[in-house]
C-alpha atoms as a printed R data frame, in Angstrom:
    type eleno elety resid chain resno       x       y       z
1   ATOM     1    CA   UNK     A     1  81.203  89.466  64.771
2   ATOM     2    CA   UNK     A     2  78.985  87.060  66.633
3   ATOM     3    CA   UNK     A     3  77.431  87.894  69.713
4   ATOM     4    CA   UNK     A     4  79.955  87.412  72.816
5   ATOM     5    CA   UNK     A     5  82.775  87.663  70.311
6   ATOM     6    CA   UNK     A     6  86.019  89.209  70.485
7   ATOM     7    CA   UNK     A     7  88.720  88.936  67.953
8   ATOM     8    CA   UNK     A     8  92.657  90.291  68.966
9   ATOM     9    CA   UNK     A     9  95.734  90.764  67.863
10  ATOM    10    CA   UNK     A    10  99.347  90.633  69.295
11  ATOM    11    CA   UNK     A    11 101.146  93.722  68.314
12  ATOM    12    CA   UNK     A    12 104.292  95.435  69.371
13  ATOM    13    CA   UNK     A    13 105.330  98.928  68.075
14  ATOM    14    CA   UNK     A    14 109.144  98.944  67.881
15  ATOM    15    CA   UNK     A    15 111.680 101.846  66.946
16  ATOM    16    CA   UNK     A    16 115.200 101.321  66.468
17  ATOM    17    CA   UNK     A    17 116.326 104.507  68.645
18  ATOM    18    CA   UNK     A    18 114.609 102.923  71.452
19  ATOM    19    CA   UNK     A    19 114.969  99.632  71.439
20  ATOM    20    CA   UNK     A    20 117.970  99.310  74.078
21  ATOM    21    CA   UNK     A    21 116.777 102.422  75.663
22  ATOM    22    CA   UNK     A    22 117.051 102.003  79.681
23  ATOM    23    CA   UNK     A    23 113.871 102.814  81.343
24  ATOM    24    CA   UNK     A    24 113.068 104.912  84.051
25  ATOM    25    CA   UNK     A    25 113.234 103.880  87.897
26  ATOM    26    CA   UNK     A    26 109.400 102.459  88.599
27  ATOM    27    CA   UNK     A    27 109.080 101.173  85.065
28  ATOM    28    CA   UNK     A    28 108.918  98.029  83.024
29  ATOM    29    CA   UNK     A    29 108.173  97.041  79.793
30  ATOM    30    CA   UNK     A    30 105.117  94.992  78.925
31  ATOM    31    CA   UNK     A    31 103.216  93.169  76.103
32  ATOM    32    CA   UNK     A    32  99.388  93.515  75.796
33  ATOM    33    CA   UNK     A    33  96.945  91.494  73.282
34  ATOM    34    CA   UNK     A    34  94.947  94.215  71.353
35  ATOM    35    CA   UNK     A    35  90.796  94.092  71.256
36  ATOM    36    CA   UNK     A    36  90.501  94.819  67.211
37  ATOM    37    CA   UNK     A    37  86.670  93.720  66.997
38  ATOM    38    CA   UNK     A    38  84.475  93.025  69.074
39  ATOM    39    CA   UNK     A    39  80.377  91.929  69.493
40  ATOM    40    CA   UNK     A    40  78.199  95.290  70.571
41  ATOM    41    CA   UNK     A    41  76.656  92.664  73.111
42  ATOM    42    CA   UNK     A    42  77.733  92.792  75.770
43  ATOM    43    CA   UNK     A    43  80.782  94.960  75.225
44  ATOM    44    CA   UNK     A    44  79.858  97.782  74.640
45  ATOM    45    CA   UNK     A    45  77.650  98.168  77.854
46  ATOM    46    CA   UNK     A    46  80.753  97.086  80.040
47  ATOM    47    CA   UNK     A    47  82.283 100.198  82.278
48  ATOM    48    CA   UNK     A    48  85.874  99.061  82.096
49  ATOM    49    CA   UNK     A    49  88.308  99.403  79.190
50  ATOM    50    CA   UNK     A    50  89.932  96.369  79.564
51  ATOM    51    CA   UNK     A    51  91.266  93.509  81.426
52  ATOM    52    CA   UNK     A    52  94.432  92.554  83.584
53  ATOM    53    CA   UNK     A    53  94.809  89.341  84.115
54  ATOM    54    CA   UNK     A    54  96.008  87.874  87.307
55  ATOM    55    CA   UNK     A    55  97.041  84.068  86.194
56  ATOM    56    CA   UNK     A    56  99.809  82.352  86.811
57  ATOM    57    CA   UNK     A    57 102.258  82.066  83.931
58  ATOM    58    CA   UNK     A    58 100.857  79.235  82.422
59  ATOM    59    CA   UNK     A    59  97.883  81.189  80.908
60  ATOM    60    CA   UNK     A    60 100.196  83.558  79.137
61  ATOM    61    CA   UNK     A    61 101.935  83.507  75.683
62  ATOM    62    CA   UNK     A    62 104.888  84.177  76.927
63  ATOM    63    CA   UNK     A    63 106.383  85.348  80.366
64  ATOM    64    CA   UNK     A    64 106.529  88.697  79.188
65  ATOM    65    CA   UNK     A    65 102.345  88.825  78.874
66  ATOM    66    CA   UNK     A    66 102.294  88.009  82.218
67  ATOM    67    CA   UNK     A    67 101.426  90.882  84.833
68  ATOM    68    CA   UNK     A    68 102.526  88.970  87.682
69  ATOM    69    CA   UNK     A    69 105.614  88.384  86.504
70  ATOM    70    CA   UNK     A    70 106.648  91.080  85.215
71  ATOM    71    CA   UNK     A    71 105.557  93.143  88.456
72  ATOM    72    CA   UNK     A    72 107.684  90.611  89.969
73  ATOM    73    CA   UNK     A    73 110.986  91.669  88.126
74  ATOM    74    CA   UNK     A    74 109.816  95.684  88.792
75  ATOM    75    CA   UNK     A    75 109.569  94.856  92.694
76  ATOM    76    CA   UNK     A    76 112.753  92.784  93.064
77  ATOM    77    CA   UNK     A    77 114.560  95.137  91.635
78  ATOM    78    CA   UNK     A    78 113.407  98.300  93.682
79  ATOM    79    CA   UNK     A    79 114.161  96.099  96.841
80  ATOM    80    CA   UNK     A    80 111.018  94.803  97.631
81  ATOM    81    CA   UNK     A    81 111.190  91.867 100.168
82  ATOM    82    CA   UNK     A    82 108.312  90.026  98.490
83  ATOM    83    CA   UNK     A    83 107.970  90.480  94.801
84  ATOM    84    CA   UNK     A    84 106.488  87.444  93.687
85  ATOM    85    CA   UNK     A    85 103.607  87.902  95.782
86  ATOM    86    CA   UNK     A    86 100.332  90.122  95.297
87  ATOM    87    CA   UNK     A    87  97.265  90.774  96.982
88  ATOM    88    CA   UNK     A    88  93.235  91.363  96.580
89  ATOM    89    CA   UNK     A    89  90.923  93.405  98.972
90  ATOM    90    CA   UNK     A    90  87.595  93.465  97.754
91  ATOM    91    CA   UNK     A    91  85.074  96.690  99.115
92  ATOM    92    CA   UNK     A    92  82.542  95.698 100.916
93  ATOM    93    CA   UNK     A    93  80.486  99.089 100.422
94  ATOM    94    CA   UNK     A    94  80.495 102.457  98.864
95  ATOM    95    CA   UNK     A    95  82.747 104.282 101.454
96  ATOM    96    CA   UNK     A    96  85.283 101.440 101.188
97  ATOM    97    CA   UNK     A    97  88.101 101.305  98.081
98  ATOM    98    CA   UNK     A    98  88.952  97.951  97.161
99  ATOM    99    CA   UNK     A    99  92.602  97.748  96.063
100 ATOM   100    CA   UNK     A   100  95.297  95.227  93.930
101 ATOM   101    CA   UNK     A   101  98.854  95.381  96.184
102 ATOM   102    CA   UNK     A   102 102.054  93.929  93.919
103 ATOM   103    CA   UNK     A   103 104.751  93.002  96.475
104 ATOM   104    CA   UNK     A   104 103.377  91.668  99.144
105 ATOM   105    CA   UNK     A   105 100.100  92.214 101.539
106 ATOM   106    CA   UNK     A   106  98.388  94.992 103.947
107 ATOM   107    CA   UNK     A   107  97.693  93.774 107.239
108 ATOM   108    CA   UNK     A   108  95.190  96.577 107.781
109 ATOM   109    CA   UNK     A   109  93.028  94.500 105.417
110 ATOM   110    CA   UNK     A   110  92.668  91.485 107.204
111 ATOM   111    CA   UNK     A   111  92.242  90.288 110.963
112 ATOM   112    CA   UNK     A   112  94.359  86.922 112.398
113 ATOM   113    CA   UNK     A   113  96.700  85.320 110.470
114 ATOM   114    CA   UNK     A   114  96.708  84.282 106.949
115 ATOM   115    CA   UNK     A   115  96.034  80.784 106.332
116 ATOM   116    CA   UNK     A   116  97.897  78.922 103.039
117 ATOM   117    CA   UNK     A   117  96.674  76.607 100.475
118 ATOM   118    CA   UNK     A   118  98.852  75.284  98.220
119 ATOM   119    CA   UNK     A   119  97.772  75.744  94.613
120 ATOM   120    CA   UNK     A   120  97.392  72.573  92.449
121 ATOM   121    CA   UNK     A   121  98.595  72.076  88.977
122 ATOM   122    CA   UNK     A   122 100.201  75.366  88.414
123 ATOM   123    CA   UNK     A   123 101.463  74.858  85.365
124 ATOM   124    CA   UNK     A   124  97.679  75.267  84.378
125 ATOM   125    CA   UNK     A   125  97.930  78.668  84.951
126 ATOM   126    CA   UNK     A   126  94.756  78.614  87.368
127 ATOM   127    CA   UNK     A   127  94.980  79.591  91.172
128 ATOM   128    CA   UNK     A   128  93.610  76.424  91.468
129 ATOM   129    CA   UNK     A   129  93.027  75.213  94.884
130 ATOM   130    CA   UNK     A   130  91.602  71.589  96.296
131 ATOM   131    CA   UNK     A   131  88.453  71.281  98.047
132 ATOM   132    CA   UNK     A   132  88.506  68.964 101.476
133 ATOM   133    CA   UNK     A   133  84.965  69.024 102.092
134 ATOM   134    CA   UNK     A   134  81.846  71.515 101.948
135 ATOM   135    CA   UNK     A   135  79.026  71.220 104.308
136 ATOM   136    CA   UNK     A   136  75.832  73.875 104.986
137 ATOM   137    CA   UNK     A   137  75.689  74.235 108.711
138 ATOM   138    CA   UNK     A   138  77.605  71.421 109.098
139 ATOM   139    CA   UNK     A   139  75.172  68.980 107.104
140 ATOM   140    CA   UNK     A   140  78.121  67.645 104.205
141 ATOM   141    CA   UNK     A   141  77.623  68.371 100.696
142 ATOM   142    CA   UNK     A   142  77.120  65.584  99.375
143 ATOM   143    CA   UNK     A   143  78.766  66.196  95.488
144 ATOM   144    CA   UNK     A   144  81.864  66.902  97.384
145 ATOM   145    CA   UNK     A   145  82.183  63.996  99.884
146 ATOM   146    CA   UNK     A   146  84.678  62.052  97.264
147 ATOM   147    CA   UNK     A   147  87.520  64.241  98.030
148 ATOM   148    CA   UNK     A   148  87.586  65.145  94.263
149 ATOM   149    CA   UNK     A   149  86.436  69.160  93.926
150 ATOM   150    CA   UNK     A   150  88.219  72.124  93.066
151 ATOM   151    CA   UNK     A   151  88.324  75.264  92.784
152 ATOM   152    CA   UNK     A   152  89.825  78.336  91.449
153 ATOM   153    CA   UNK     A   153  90.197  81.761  93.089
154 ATOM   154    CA   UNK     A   154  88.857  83.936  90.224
155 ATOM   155    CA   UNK     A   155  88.797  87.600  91.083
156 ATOM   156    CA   UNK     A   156  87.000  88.369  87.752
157 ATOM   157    CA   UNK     A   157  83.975  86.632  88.151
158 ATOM   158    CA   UNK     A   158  81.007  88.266  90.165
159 ATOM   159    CA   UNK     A   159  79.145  85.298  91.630
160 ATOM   160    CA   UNK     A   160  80.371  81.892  93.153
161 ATOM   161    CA   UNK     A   161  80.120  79.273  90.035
162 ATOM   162    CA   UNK     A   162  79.372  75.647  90.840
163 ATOM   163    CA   UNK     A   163  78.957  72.337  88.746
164 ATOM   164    CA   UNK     A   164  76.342  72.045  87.149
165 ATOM   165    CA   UNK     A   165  75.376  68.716  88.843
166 ATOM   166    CA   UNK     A   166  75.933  70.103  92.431
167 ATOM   167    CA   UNK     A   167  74.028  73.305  91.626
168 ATOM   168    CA   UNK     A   168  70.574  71.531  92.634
169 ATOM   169    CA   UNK     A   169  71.835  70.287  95.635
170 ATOM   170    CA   UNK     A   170  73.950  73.645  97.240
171 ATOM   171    CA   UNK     A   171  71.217  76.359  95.563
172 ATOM   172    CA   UNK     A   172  68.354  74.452  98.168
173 ATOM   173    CA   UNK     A   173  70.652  74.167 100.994
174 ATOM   174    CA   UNK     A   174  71.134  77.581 101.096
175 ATOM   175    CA   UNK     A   175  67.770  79.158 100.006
176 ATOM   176    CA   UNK     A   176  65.932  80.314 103.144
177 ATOM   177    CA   UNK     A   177  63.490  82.596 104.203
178 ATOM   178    CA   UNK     A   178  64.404  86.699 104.734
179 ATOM   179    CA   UNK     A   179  64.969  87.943 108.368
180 ATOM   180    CA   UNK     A   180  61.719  90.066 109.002
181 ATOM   181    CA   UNK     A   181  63.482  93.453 108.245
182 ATOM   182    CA   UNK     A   182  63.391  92.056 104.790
183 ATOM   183    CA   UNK     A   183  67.133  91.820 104.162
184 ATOM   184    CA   UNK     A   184  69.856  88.956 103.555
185 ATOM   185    CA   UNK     A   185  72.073  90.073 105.772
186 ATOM   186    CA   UNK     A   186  71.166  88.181 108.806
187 ATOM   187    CA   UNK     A   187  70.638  84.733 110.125
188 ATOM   188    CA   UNK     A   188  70.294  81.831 107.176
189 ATOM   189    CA   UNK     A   189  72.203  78.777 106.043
190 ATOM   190    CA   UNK     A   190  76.389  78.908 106.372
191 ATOM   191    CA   UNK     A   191  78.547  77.857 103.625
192 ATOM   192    CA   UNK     A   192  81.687  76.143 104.736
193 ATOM   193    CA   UNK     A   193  84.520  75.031 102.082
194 ATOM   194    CA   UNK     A   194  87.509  73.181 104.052
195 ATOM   195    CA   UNK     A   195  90.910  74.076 101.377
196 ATOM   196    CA   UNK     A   196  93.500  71.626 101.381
197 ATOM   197    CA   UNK     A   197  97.203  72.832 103.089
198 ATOM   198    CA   UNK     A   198  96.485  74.906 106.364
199 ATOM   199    CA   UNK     A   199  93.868  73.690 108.680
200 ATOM   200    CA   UNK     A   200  91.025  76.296 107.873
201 ATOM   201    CA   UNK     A   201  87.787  76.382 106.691
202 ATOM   202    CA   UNK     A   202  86.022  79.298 104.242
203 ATOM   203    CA   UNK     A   203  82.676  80.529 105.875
204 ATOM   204    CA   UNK     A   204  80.322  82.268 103.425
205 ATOM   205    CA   UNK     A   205  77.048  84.163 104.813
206 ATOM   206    CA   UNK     A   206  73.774  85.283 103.861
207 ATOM   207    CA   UNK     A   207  75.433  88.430 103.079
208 ATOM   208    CA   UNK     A   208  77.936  87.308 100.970
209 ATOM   209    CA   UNK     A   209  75.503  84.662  98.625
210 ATOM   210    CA   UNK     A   210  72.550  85.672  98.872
211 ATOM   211    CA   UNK     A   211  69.901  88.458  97.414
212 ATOM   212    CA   UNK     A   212  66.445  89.178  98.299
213 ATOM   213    CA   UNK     A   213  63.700  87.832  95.865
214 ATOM   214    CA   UNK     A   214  59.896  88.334  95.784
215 ATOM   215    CA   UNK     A   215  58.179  85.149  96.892
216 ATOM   216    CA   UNK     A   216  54.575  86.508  95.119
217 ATOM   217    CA   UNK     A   217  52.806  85.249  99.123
218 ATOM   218    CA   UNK     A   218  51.645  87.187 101.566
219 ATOM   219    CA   UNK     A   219  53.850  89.218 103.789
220 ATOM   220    CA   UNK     A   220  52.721  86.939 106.558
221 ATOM   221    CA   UNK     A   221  55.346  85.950 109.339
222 ATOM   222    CA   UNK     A   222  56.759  82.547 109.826
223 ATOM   223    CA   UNK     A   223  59.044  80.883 112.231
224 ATOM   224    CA   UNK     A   224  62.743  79.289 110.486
225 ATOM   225    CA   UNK     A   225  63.755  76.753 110.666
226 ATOM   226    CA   UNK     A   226  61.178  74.334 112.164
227 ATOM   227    CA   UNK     A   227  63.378  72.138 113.452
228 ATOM   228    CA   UNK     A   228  67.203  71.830 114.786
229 ATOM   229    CA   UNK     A   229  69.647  70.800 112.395
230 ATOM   230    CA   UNK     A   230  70.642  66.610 112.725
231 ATOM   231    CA   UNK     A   231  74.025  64.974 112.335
232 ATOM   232    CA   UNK     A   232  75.899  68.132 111.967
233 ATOM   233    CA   UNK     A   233  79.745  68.067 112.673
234 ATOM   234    CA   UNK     A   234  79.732  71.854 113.809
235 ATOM   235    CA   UNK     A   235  79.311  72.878 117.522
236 ATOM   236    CA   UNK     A   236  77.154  75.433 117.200
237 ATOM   237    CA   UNK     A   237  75.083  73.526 114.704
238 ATOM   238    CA   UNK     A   238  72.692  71.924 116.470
239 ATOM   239    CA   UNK     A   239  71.990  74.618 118.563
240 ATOM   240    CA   UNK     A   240  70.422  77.269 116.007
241 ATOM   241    CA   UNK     A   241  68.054  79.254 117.520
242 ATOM   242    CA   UNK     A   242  64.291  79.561 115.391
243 ATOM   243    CA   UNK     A   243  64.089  83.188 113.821
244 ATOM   244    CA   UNK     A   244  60.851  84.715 112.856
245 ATOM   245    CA   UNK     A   245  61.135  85.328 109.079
246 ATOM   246    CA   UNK     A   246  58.810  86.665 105.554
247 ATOM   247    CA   UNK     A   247  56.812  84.624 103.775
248 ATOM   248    CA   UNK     A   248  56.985  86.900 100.978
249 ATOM   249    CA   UNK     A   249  60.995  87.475 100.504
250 ATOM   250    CA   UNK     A   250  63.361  84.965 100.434
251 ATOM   251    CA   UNK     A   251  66.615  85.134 100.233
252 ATOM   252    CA   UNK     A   252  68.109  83.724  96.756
253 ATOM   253    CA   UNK     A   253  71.362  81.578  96.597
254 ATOM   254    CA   UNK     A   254  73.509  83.830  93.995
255 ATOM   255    CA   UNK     A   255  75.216  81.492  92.036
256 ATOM   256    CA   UNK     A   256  76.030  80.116  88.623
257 ATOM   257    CA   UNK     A   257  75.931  76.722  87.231
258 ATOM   258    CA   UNK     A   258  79.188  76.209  84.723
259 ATOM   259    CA   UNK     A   259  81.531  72.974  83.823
260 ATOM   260    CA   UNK     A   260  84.659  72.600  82.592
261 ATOM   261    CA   UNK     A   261  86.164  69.394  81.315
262 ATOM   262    CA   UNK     A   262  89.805  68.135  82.771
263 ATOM   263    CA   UNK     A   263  92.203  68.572  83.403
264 ATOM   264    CA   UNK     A   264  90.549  71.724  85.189
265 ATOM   265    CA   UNK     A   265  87.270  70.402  85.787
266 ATOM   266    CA   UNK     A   266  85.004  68.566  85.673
267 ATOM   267    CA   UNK     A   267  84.203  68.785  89.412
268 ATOM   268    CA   UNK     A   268  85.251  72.704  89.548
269 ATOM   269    CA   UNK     A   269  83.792  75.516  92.010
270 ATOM   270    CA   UNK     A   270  84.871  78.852  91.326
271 ATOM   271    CA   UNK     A   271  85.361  81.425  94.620
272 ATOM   272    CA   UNK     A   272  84.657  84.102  93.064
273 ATOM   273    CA   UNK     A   273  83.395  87.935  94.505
274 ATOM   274    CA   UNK     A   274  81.494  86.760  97.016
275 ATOM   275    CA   UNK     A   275  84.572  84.702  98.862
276 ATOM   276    CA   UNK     A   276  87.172  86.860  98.016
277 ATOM   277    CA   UNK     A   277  84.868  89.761  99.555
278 ATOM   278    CA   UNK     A   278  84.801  87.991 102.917
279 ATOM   279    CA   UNK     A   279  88.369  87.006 102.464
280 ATOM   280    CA   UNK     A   280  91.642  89.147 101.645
281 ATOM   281    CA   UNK     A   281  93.482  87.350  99.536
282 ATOM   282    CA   UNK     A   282  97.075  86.817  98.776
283 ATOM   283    CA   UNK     A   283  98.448  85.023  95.966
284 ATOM   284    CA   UNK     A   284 102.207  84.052  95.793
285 ATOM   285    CA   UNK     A   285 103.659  82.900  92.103
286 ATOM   286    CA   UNK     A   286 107.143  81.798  93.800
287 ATOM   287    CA   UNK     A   287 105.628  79.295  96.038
288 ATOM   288    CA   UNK     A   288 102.492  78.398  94.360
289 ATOM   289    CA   UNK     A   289  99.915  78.805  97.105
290 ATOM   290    CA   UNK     A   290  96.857  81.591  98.139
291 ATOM   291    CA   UNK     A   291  96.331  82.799 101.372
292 ATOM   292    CA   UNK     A   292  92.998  83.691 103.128
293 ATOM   293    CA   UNK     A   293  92.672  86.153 105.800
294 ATOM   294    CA   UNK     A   294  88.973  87.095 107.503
295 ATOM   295    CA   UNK     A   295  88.924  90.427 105.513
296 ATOM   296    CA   UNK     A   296  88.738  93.738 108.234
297 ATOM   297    CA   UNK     A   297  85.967  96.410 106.257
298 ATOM   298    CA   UNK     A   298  84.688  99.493 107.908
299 ATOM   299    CA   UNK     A   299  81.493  99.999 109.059
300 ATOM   300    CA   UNK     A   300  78.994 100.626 106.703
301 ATOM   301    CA   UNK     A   301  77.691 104.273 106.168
302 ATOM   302    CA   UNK     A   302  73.860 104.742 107.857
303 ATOM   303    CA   UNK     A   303  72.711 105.097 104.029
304 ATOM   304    CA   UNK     A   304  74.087 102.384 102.248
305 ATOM   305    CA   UNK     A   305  74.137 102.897  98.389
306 ATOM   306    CA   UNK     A   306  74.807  99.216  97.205
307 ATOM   307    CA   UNK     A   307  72.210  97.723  98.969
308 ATOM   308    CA   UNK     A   308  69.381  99.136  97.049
309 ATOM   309    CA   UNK     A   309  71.649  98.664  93.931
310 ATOM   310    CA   UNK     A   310  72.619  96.028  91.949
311 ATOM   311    CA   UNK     A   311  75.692  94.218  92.962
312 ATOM   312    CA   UNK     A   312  77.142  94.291  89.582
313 ATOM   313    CA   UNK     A   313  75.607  97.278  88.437
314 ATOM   314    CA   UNK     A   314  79.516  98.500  87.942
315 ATOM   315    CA   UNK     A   315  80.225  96.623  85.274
316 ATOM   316    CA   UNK     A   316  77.567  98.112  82.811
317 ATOM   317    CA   UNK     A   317  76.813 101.767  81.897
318 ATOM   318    CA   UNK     A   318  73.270 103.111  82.390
């Protein structure tokens, strides 16, 4: 098997005493595509045993491959008031759980009110979602300013993934010079993505993109930025204050060039961990739309594991 290669099968185990058997209360019955071979790289260093898929049905064989919708049937007919809705809350630290809800959402998990966007093409399969606009303090993107991006809410994919043509442009708008405790998690450049349907813009942080990085200068201070930012549609814009900052650290745009041709692509984003880390999520097969709440997460504990660890250190085995 080449490397990156994974070959399955479809298989179903039927026995004729059991084939009309009724099942218990709480249970459903499922089909799952088999792993038969697979490439030792990079399998066999992955942590998890497998993968659920969230997709719409579209990206199934056949409805009854489909998680969603078969969760759907289970909750409908226990009485749930929502079934054809699910939700996402991704942790934001150690002494956080993140968690998958089937039948509706928590609002413990988010603050406000959830804000809709209607999902486009479904019969894709893709929570695929249109892009308004992006700007980077309020200075527009300027691979977006047709009105023709995309993007799809992808809770299996660690960084945020951008065109490859656009990556140039968004990577230096939002590289910038670490706060002088040496950390991301302070002042920087502000991703906003403006989602068709609900009047609402995302806002990703420092904290949510970006990762420190060795400059090889010397840790000598310096004063970011040098100037106001021009032309910007945001209030507060204009107005940012100049921070003292390392010459030696920056902080390092986490993302991930990728293209895919239409009817997806080609101009695709994909939100994944560190937007849906920000935001709660809620994703509703019925109606065809996600919703975005400002995810609520506990404070973080004085000695914070994850941030002298790798990110995605969970997906591999030491």
């Amino acid at each position: 098997v080449e490397k990156g290669a994974v070959t399955s099968a479809f298989t179903r185990e039927v026995h004729a005493d059991d084939v009309q058997e009724a099942l218990p209360p709480g249970c459903a019955r499922m089909r799952f595509i088999a792993a038969v071979d697979m490439s030792e790289e990079p399998f066999k260093d992955f942590h998890f045993d497998g993968v659920l898929g969230l997709g719409l049905s579209g990206l199934s064989q056949s409805p009854e491959f489909n998680f969603p919708h078969v969760m759907a049937g289970l909750v409908a007919e226990m009485g749930g008031s929502s079934p054809h809705t699910f939700s996402v809350f991704l942790a934001d630290h150690i002494a956080e759980t993140s968690s998958l809800e089937v039948g509706g959402w928590s609002r413990r998990h988010f603050e406000g009110n959830l804000a809709w966007s209607p999902v486009h093409d479904p019969e894709l399969g893709h929570w695929l979602v249109r892009i308004r606009s992006m700007y980077v303090d309020g200075q527009p993107v300027n691979f977006c300013q047709d009105g023709d991006c995309k993007a799809v809410v992808d809770t299996g994919t660690s960084l945020m993934s951008v065109p490859t043509q656009a990556f140039p442009e968004i990577f230096q708008m939002l590289r910038h010079p670490a706060p002088l405790e040496g950390s991301c998690r302070g002042d920087g450049p502000t991703l906003q993505i403006q989602l068709e349907g609900d009047n609402f813009t995302l806002t990703v942080t420092p904290k949510d993109y970006s990762r420190e990085e060795p400059t090889g200068r010397k840790p000598e201070k310096m004063r970011w930025p040098k100037e106001p930012e021009a032309g910007s549609i945001f209030a507060d814009a204009d107005a940012k204050k100049v921070v003292e900052t390392r010459r030696d650290i920056y902080c390092k745009p986490m993302l991930m060039a990728m293209d895919l041709p239409a009817p997806i692509g080609p101009k695709l984003f994909i939100l994944g961990e560190p937007v849906l880390r920000r935001f709660y999520t809620v994703y509703d097969t019925q109606e065809h739309r996600v919703g975005f709440g400002l995810a609520r997460h506990e404070p973080e504990p004085q000695a914070n594991v994850w941030a002298e660890e790798d990110p995605e250190a969970w997906w591999y085995e030491e």
